[in-house]
C-alpha positions in Angstrom: 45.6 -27.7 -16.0 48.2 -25.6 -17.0 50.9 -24.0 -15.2 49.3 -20.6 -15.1 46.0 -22.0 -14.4 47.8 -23.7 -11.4 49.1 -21.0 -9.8 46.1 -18.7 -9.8 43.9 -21.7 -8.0 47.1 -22.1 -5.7 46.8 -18.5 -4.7 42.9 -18.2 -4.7 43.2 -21.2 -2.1 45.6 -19.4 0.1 42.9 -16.6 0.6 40.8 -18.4 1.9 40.8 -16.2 5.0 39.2 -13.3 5.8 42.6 -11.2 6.8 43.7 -12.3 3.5 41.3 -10.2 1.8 42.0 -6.8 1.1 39.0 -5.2 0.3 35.5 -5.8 -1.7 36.9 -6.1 -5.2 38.6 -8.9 -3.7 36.4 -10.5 -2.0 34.3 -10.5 -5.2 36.9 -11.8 -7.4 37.7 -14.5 -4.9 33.7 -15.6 -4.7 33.3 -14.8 -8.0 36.4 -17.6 -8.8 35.1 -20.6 -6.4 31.5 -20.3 -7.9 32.6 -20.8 -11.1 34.5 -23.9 -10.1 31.0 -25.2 -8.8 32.7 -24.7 -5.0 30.5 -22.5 -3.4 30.6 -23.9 0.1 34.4 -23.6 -0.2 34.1 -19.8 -0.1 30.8 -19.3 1.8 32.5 -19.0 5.4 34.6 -16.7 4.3 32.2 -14.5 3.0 30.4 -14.4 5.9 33.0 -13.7 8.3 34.3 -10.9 6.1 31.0 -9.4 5.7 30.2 -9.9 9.1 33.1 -8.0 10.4 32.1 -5.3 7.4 28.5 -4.7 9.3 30.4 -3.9 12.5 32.1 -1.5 11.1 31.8 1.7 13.4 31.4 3.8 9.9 28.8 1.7 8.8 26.5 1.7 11.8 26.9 5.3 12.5 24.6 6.2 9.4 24.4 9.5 10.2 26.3 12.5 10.0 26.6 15.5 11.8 25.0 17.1 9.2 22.0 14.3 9.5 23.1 13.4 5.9 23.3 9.5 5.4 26.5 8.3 4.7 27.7 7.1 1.4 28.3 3.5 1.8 29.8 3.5 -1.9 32.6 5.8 -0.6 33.3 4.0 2.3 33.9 0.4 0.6 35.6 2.5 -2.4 33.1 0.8 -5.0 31.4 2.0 -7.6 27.5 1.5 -8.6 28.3 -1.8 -10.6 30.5 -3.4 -7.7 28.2 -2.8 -5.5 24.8 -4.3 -7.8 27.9 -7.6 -8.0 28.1 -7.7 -3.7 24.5 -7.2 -3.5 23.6 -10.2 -6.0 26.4 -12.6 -4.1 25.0 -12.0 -1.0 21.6 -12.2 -2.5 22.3 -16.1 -3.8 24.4 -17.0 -1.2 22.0 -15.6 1.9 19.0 -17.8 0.0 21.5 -20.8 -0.4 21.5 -20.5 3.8 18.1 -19.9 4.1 17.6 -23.5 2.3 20.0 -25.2 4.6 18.3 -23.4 7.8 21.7 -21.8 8.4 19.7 -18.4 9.3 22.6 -16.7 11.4 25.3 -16.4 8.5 22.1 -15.8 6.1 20.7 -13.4 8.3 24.5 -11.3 7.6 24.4 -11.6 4.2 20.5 -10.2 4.3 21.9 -7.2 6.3 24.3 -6.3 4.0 21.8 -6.8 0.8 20.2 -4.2 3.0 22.5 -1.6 3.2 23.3 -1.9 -0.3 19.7 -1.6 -1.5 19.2 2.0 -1.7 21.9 2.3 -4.7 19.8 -0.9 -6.5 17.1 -1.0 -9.1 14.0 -1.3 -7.8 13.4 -5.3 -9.0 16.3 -6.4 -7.2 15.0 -4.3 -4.5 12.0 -6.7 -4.6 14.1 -9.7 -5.0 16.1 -8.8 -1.8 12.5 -8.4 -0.4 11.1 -11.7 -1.6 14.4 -13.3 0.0 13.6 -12.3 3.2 10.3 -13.6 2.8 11.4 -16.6 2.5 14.1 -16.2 5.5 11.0 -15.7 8.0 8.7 -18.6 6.6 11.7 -20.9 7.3 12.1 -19.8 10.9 8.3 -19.9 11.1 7.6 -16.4 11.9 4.3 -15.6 9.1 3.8 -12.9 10.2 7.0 -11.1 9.4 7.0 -13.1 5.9 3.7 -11.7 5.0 5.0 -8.2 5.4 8.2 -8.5 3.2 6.1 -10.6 0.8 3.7 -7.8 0.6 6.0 -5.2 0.4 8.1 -7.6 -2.4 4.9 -7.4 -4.8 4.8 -3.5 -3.9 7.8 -2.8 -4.8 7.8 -5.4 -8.2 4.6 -3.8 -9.1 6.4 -0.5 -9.1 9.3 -1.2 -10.7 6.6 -2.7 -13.5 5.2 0.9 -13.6 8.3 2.2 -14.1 9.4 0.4 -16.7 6.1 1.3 -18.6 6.9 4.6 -17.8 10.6 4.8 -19.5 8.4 3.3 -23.0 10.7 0.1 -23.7 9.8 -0.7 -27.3 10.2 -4.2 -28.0 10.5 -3.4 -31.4 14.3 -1.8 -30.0 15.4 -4.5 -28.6 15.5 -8.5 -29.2 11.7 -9.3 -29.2 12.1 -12.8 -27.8 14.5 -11.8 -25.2 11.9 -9.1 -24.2 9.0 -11.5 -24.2 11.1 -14.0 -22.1 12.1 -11.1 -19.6 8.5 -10.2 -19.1 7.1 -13.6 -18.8 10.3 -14.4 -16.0 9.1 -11.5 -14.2 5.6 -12.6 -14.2 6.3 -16.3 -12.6 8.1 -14.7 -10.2 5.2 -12.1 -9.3 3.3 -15.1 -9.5 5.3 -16.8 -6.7 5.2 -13.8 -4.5 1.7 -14.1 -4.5 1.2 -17.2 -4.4 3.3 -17.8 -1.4 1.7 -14.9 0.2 -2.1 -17.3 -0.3 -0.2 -19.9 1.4 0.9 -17.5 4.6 -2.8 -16.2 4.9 -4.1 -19.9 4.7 -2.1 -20.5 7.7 -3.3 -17.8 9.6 -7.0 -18.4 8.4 -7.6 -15.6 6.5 -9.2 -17.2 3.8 -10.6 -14.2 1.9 -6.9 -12.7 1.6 -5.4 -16.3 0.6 -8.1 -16.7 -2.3 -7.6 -13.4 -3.2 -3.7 -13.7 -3.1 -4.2 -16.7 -4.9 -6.3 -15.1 -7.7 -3.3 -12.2 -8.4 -0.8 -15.2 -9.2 -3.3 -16.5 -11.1 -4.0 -13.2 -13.1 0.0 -12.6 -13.5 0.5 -15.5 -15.4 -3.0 -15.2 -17.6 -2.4 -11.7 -18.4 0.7 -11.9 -19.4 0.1 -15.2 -21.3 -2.9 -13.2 -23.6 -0.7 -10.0 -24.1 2.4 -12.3 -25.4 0.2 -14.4 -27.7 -1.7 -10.9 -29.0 1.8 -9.3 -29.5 2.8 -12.5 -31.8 -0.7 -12.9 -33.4 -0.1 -8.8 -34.6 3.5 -9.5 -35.7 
């Protein structure tokens, strides 16, 4: 490691600490640093002690104005649009890595902050957020609040599937096997919103919904199997 290399880690250690951080750039770069060294649970803590601190913020919970105008959380963390897609995709991963080890309380701060970030996010993350918490209330056993984000997760992905049909992406524009590899990632992961929703509705014993949930996950992958292969048999 060279000396330079050495002193950045040296310093990156030190801020470790929530009052050591001065403000979301930071925080990011901080994160941003340990994941890269594959030392994530070095830098979860503080990430969720920072944040949690951030979503007591009296500016953030007063939403509203006097005017009854929402506030602009943007402003208020002094980020812009693509800072605040980077926070929202950390605390994205590293609420569903604590969702996994059934640490639900730190999770459940990183969700809350996805949460007031969402309304400046494209509407598939919006559904990814969505699909997260999902999976937060399975874990904790409570199906019937996972049904409704799942539900609202495949909502959301189907409209952000219209939408993107609407702006007329030409494959032709673009790399054409990075296209077809975008579309059939979104797909599986339609797919898995469904299909976790048939599992859900099998619990509760709602076995038309389940085999009809079941059925969509099924259809996501088929359809969008047959329209790759036509695409490549036309080429």
């Amino acid at each position: 490691m060279s000396e330079q290399q050495e002193y950045r880690r040296h310093n990156h250690v030190k801020t470790l600490k929530p009052e050591r951080i001065c403000c979301i750039n930071h925080l990011i770069e901080i994160t941003t640093y340990f994941k890269q060294q594959g030392r994530s649970v070095d830098v979860q803590n503080l990430l969720v002690v920072y944040l949690h601190a951030l979503n007591q913020d009296e500016r953030l919970t007063n939403t509203e104005t006097e005017n009854d105008e929402q506030q602009d959380i943007l402003k208020l963390y002094e980020i812009d649009h693509a800072t605040a897609q980077e926070l929202f995709l950390i605390c994205n991963d590293f609420a569903s890595r604590l969702t996994v080890q059934a640490h639900f309380e730190p999770a459940q701060v990183l969700i809350e902050q996805a949460l007031v970030l969402s309304k400046y996010m494209p509407v598939k993350l919006q559904s990814c957020l969505e699909s997260n918490i999902s999976c937060f209330y399975e874990r904790k056993n409570d199906m019937r609040s996972a049904k409704i984000y799942y539900e609202h997760a495949i909502e959301l992905w189907g409209q952000a599937q219209s939408e993107a049909g609407e702006d007329g992406l030409d494959s032709d524009q673009a790399s054409g096997e990075a296209v077809l590899e975008e579309e059939l990632s979104d797909a599986i992961n339609q797919a898995i919103n469904h299909n976790n929703l048939s599992v859900i509705q099998l619990r509760q014993k709602s076995y038309g919904e389940a085999h009809q949930a079941a059925r969509n996950a099924v259809n996501c992958i088929e359809g969008k199997l047959m329209e790759q292969m036509n695409r490549v048999a036309s080429v």
